[in-house]
N, C-alpha and C positions, 0 to 999 in steps of 0.2 A: 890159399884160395882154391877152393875144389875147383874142377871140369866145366859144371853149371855155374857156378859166381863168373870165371875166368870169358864164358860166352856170353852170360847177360851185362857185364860190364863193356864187351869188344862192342854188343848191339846197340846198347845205349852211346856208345860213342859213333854208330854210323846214324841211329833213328835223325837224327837233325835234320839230316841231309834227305830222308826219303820226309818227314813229315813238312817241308820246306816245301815238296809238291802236293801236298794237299792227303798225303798217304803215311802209312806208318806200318811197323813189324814188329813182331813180343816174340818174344823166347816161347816156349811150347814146351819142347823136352828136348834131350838128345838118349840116342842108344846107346845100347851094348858095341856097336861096331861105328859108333863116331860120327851117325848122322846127326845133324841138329834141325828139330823141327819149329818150322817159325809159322804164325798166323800172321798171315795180312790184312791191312784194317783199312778203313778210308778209303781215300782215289785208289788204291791199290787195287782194290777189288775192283775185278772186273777189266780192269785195265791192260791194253796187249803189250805193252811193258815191262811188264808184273816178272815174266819170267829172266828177262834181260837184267832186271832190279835185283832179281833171287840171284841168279851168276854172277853176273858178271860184278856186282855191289856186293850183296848180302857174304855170299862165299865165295870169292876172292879175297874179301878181309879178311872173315873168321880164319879162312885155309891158311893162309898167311901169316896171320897172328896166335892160332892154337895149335897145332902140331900134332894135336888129337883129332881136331873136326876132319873128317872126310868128303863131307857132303852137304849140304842144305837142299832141304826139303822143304815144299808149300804143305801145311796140314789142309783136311780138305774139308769141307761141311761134314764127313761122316766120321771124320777120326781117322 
C-alpha cells in the first residue's frame, strides 16, 4: 500500500465520525516532508471547531497510525 492509499484508507476510517456532525474531510495530497493536506467540507466549514477537529482528531490518528505523516494541514480556498 503506498503513503496516499495508507492515509486515505486511516481517513475513511475517521470521516464517520466527523460527517456524524454534519461535516466531513477528503484527503487533498500530502508532501515531500509528510504533511498531509485535507479539505474540509460541510458543518466543518466555517466552524470554530474545525481546527480542534484538524489536531486534535484528524492528526492525532494519521500521526499515530502512519509514521510518515508529520502534520495535517486545512487546504485553503486558494491552494
Amino acid at each position: 500500500m503506498t503513503l496516499e492509499e495508507k492515509v486515505i484508507y486511516t481517513l475513511n476510517k475517521i470521516r464517520p465520525y466527523i460527517q456524524s456532525d454534519g461535516g466531513d474531510g477528503a484527503f487533498n495530497h500530502i508532501d515531500e516532508n509528510g504533511v498531509v493536506y485535507v479539505d474540509l467540507l460541510g458543518a466543518c466549514i466555517g466552524c470554530g471547531l474545525a481546527d480542534v477537529t484538524v489536531k486534535q482528531g484528524i492528526e492525532a490518528i494519521l500521526m499515530d497510525e502512519i509514521l510518515e505523516v508529520t502534520e495535517v494541514r486545512v487546504m485553503d480556498s486558494n491552494g
